[in-house]
C-alpha positions in Angstrom: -8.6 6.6 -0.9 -11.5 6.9 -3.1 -13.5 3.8 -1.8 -12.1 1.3 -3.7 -10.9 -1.6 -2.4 -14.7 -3.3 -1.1 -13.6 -6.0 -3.5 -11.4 -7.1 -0.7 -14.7 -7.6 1.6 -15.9 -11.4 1.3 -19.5 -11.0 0.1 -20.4 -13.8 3.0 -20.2 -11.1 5.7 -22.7 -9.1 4.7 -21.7 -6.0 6.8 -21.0 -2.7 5.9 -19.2 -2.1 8.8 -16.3 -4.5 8.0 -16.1 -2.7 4.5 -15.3 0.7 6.3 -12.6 -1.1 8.8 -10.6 -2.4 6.0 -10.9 0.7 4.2 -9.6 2.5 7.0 -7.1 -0.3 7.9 -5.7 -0.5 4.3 -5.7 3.7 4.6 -3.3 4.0 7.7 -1.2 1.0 6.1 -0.7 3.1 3.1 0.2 6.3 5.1 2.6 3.5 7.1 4.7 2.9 3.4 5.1 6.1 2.2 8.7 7.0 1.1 9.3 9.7 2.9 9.8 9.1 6.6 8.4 12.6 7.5 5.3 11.9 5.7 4.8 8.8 7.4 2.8 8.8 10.8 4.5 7.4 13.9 3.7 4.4 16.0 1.8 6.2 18.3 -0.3 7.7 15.7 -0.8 4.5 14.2 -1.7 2.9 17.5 -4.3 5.9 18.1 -5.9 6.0 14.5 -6.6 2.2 14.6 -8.1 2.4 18.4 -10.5 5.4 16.8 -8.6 7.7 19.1 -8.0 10.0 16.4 -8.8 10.5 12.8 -6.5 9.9 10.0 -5.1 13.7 9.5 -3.7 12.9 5.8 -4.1 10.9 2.5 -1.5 9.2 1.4 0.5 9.8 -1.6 1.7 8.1 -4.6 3.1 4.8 -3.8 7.3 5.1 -4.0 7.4 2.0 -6.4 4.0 2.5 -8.7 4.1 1.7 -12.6 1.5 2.5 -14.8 1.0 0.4 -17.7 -0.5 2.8 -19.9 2.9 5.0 -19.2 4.5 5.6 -22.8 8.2 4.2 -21.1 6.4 1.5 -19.3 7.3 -1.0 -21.9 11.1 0.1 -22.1 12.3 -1.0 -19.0 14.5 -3.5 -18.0 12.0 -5.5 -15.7 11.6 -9.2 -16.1 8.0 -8.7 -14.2 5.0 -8.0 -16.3 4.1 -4.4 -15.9 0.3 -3.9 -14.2 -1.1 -0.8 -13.0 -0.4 0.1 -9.4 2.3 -2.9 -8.9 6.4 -3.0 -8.1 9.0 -4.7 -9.3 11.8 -5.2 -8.3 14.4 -7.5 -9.8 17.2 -8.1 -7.5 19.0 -11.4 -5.9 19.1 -12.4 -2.2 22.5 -14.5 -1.7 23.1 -16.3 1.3 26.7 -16.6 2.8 27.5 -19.9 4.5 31.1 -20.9 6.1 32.7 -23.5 4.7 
């Protein structure tokens, strides 16, 4: 990450620590989601990069399900969502099947 994401930090803390936990806590998340499983880290890693036990040995990569606005096809798709940088979407249906 390239230190963005300090507008998550409520401006009432006042400490620069916090601002380095959540960027280090939203880091290994993102590591945590990435589409291939052999890129991910496992649980033990995760465990032991959140206790400070070891550092984060990889950035993570594009998000699977990124669009881009600015992307010439971005406004040819079939998406009902409105289409913002750096967000998914994902229209599908979740059906529940009850007995009669």
């Amino acid at each position: 990450m390239d230190g963005r994401g300090m507008e998550f930090i409520d401006p009432a803390l006042d400490d620069s620590v916090s601002g380095c936990k959540l960027l280090r806590c939203m880091g290994i998340g993102l590591l945590c989601v990435q589409e291939k499983q052999e890129d991910r880290p496992s649980m033990l890693e995760v465990l032991s990069m959140l206790k400070n036990e070891i550092e984060p040995n990889m950035a993570p990569k594009k998000p699977a399900f990124s669009i881009r606005a600015d992307r010439p096809d971005a406004e040819q798709t079939s998406c009902s969502c409105p289409q913002y940088t750096h967000s998914s979407c994902v229209d599908s249906t979740i059906s529940e099947v009850e007995p009669r």
